[in-house]
C-alpha positions in Angstrom: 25.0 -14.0 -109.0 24.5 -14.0 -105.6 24.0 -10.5 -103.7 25.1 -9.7 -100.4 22.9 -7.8 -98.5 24.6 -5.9 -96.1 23.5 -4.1 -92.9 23.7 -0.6 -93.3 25.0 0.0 -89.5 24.1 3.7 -88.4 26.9 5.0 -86.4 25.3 6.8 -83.6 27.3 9.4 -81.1 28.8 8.2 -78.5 27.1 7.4 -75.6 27.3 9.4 -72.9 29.2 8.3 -70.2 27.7 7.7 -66.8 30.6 9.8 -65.3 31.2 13.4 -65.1 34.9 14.0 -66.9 37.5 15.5 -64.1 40.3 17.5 -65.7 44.0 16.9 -64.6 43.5 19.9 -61.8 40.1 17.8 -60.8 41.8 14.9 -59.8 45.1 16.2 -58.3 42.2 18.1 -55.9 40.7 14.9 -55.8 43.5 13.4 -53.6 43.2 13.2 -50.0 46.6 14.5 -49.0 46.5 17.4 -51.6 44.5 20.2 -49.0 47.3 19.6 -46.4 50.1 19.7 -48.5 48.7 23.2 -50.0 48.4 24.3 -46.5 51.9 22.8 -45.4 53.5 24.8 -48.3 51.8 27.9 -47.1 52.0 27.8 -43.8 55.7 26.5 -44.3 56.5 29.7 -46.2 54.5 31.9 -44.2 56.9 30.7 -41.4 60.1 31.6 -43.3 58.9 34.9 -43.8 57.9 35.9 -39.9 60.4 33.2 -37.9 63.7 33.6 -39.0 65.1 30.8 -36.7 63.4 28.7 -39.1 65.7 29.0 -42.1 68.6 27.2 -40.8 68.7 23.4 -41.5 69.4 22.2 -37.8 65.8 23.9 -37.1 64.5 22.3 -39.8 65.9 18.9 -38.1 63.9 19.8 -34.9 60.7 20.1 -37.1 61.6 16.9 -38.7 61.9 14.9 -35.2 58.7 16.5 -33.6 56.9 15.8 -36.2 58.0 11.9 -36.3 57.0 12.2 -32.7 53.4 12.1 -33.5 53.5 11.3 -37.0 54.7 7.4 -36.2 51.4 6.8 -34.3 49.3 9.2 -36.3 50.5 6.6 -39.5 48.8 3.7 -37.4 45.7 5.7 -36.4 44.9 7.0 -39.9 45.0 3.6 -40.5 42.1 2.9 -38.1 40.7 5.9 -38.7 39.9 4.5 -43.0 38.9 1.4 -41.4 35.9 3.2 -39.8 37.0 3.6 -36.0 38.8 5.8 -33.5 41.5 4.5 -30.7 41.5 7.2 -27.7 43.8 4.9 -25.7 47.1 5.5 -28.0 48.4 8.5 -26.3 48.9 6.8 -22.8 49.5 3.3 -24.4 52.6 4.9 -25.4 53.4 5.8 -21.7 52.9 2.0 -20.8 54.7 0.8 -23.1 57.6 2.6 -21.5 56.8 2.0 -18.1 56.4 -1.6 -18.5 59.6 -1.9 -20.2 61.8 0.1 -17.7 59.7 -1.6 -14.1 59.4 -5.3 -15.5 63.4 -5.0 -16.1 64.4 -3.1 -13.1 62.6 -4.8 -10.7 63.5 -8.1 -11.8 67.1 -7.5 -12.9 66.2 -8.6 -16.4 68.3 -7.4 -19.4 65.7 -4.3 -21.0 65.6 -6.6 -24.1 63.1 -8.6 -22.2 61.2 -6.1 -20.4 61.0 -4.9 -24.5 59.4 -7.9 -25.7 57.1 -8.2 -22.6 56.3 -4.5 -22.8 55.8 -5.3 -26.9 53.5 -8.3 -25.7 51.3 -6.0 -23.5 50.4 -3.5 -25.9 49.2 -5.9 -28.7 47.5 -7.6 -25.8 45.5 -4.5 -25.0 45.1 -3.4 -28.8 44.0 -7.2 -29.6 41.4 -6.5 -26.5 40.0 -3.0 -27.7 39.6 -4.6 -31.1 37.9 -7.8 -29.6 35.5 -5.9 -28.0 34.7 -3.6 -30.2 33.5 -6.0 -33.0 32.0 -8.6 -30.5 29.9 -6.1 -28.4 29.1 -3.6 -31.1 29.8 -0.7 -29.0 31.1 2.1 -30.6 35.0 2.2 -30.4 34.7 5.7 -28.8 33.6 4.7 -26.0 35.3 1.4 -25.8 39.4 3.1 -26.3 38.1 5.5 -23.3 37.5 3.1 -21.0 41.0 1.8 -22.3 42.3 5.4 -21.8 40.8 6.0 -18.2 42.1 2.2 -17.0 45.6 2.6 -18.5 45.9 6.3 -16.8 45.0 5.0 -13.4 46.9 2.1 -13.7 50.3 3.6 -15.5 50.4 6.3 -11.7 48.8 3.8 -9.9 51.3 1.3 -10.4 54.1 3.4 -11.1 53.6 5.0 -7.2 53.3 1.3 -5.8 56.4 0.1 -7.6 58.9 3.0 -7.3 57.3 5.2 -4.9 57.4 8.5 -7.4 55.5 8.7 -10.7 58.3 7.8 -12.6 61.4 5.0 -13.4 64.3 4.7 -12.3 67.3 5.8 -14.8 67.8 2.6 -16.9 71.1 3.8 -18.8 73.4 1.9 -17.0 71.2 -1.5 -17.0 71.9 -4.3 -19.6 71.0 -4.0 -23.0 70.4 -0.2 -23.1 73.3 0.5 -25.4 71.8 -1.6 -28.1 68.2 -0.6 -27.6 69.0 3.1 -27.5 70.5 2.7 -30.7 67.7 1.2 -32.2 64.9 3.5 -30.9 66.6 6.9 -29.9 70.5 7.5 -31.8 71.1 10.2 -33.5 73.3 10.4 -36.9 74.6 13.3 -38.7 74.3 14.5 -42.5 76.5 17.2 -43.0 76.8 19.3 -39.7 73.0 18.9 -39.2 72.1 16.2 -36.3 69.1 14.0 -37.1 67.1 11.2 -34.9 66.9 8.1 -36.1 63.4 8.5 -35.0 62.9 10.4 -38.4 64.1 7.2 -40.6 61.7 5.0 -38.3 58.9 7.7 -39.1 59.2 7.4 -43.1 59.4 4.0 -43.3 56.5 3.3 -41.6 55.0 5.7 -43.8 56.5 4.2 -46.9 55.1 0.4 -45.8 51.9 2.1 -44.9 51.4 3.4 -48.1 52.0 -0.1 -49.5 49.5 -1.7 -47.0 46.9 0.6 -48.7 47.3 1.1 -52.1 49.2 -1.7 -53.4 47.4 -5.0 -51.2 44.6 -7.1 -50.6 44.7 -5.9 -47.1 44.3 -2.3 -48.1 41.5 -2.7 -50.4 39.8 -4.8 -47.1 40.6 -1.4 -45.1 38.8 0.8 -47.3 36.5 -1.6 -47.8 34.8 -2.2 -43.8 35.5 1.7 -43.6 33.4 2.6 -46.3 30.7 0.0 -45.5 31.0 -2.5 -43.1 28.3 -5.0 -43.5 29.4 -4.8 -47.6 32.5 -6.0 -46.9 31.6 -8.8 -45.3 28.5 -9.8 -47.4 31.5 -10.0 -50.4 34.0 -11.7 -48.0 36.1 -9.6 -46.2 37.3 -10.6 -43.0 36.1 -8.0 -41.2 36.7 -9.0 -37.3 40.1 -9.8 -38.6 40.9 -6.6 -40.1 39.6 -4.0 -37.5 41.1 -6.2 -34.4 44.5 -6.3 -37.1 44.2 -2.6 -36.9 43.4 -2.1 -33.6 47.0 -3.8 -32.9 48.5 -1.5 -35.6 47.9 0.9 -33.4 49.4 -0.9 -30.0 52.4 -1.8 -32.1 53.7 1.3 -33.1 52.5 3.3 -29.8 54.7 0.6 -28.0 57.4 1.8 -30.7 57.1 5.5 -29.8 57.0 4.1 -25.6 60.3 2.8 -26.8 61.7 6.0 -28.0 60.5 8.4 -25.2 61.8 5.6 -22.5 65.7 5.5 -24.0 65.6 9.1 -25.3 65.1 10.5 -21.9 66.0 7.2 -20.1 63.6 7.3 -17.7 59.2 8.1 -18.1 56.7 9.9 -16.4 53.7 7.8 -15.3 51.7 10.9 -16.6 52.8 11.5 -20.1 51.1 11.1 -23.2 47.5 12.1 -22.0 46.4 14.4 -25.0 48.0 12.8 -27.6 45.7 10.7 -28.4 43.7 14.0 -30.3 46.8 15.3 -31.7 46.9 11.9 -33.7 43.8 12.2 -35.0 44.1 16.1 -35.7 47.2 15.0 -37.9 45.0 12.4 -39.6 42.2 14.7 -40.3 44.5 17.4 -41.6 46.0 14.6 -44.0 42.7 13.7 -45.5 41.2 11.3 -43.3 37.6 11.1 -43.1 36.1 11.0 -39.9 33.7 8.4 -41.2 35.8 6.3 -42.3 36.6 4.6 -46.0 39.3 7.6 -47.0 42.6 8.8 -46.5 45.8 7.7 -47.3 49.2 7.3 -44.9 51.1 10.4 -47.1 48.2 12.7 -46.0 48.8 11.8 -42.2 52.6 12.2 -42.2 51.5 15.7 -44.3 49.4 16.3 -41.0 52.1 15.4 -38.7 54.8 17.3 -40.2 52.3 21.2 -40.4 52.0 19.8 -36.5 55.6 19.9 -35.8 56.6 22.8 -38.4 53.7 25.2 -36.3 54.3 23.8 -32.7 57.8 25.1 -33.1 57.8 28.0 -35.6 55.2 29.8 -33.0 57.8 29.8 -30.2 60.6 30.6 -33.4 58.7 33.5 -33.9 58.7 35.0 -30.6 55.1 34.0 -30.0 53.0 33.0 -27.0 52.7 28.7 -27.6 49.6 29.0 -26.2 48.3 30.1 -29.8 49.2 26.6 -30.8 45.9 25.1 -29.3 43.9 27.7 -31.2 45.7 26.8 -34.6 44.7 23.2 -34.0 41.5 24.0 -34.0 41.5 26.2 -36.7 43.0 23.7 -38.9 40.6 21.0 -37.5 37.8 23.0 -38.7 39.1 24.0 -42.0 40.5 19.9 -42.6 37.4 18.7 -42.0 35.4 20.9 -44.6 38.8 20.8 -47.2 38.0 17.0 -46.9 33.9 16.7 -47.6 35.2 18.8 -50.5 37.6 16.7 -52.2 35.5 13.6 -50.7 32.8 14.4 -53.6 35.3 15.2 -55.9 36.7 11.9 -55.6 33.4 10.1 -56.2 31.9 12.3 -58.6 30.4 10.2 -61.7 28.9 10.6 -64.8 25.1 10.3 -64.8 22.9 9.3 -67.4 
């Protein structure tokens, strides 16, 4: 008879798990867009109560199209921003976009499709350069966009004065081309009786293919990669240089886009616009979720941002309120986004020990 001789096998507990166990309410916190939606719900309703202008649908239209206004760039920044750097040039890139378009065409009696496509060819030119340098010198990209931002200022009156002799274009709506492009960057449709900007489509779909980029692509796991720790990325593969100067021209692509807009919404631009900007896109970033160093965020989180933006900028005048308590808001919110976010930051990295 032969005997088996079995094992007795002692079931133990389970091990503990090296990760601390987040409930559902943990990890919808956890998110980097959740704070500023929260606060976009409050402050949307707070709002309703105290500006009744804001209830009707056409107002809510106006929100919709100021927020777009900084909300397409601020997509493209946030971008950056997870990738670990800053781009103070992209408020008065978006000025030279406009300007290059509108002089290159006038002066040479070119259809404005072509001064488009060499104004398009510019600002990837200067974002290619900002990235270039940035990774090649290792100076911080700080300081390297506000060299960009003090040469494109002088240049964008400098040039402007030269050309036309005023700080502005001349009126290009009667020049080739301008019926198709102001279609494409600056019509307006209607749903129901309320009149929307096409600008507002543009605005969510770069969102939407943003949000792609990041969550569902190689590319987006690089971004959070060289934003969370540069030198790990690379030891492992990624192409860093490739990515930040990539993102760097993110950036020049879709201010170019919003030069586009402003030029054949108003038909002509001032040489001066768009200094200042460049902090309100990284305000709406912040307020979305988007940590200053880099390695977080998400594109949702940076529209969120851009739309409490354009909701407050207007509601205080609905309201009856001096604007200038719109500055003091900002900061406000600045402060309270960036503590919201090293807040859910740990939450969102929180793991078991032992």
């Amino acid at each position: 008879m032969s005997t088996t001789s079995e094992k007795q096998v002692t079931k133990t507990p389970s091990e503990e798990s090296n990760r601390v166990q987040v409930g559902l309410l943990g990890r919808a916190l956890a998110r980097p867009e959740i704070g500023a939606l929260v606060a976009a719900i409050v402050i949307g309703i707070f709002f309703l109560v105290v500006a009744p202008p804001f209830r009707s649908a056409e107002s809510l239209a106006t929100v919709l199209y100021q927020s777009a206004t900084i909300g397409i760039v601020a997509v493209a920044v946030g971008m950056l921003m997870i990738g670990g750097e800053f781009d103070l040039s992209a408020g008065v890139m978006v000025t030279t976009a406009g300007l290059v378009n509108a002089m290159f065409a006038y002066q040479y009696n070119l259809n404005l499709w072509v001064g488009a496509v060499v104004s398009l060819a510019v600002a990837l030119a200067i974002g290619f350069l900002n990235g270039y340098l940035v990774m090649r010198t290792g100076i911080a990209s700080f300081l390297i966009t506000l060299g960009t931002f003090f040469v494109l200022q002088g240049v964008n009156l400098g040039v402007t004065k030269l050309v036309t002799g005023s700080v502005s274009t001349p009126n290009i709506n009667q020049m080739n081309g301008y019926t198709s492009l102001e279609k494409v960057f600056a019509s307006t449709f209607n749903i129901g009786s309320v009149r929307v900007s096409i600008i507002v489509i543009w605005w969510i779909a770069f969102v939407a293919i943003a949000s792609w980029v990041l969550l569902r692509t190689k590319v987006g796991n690089w971004i959070y990669a060289v934003g969370g720790n540069q030198d790990s990325a690379r030891a492992v593969g990624v192409p860093v240089l490739k990515v930040k100067v990539g993102l760097f021209m993110t950036v020049s692509f879709l201010a170019w886009f919003m030069g586009m807009h402003t030029l054949y919404n108003f038909n002509t631009i001032q040489a001066g616009n768009g200094v200042g900007n460049e902090f309100l896109y990284i305000i709406a970033a912040v307020v979305g979720g988007t940590l200053l160093t880099g390695g977080y965020g998400n594109a949702i989180g940076a529209a969120i941002g851009s739309f409490i933006f354009g909701m407050t900028s207007l509601c205080i005048v609905y309201a009856g309120w001096d604007p200038n308590w719109f500055r003091a808001f900002l900061g406000v919110m600045l402060l309270l986004a960036v503590l919201v976010n090293l807040y859910v930051k740990k939450l969102s990295t929180t793991r078991k020990v032992g």
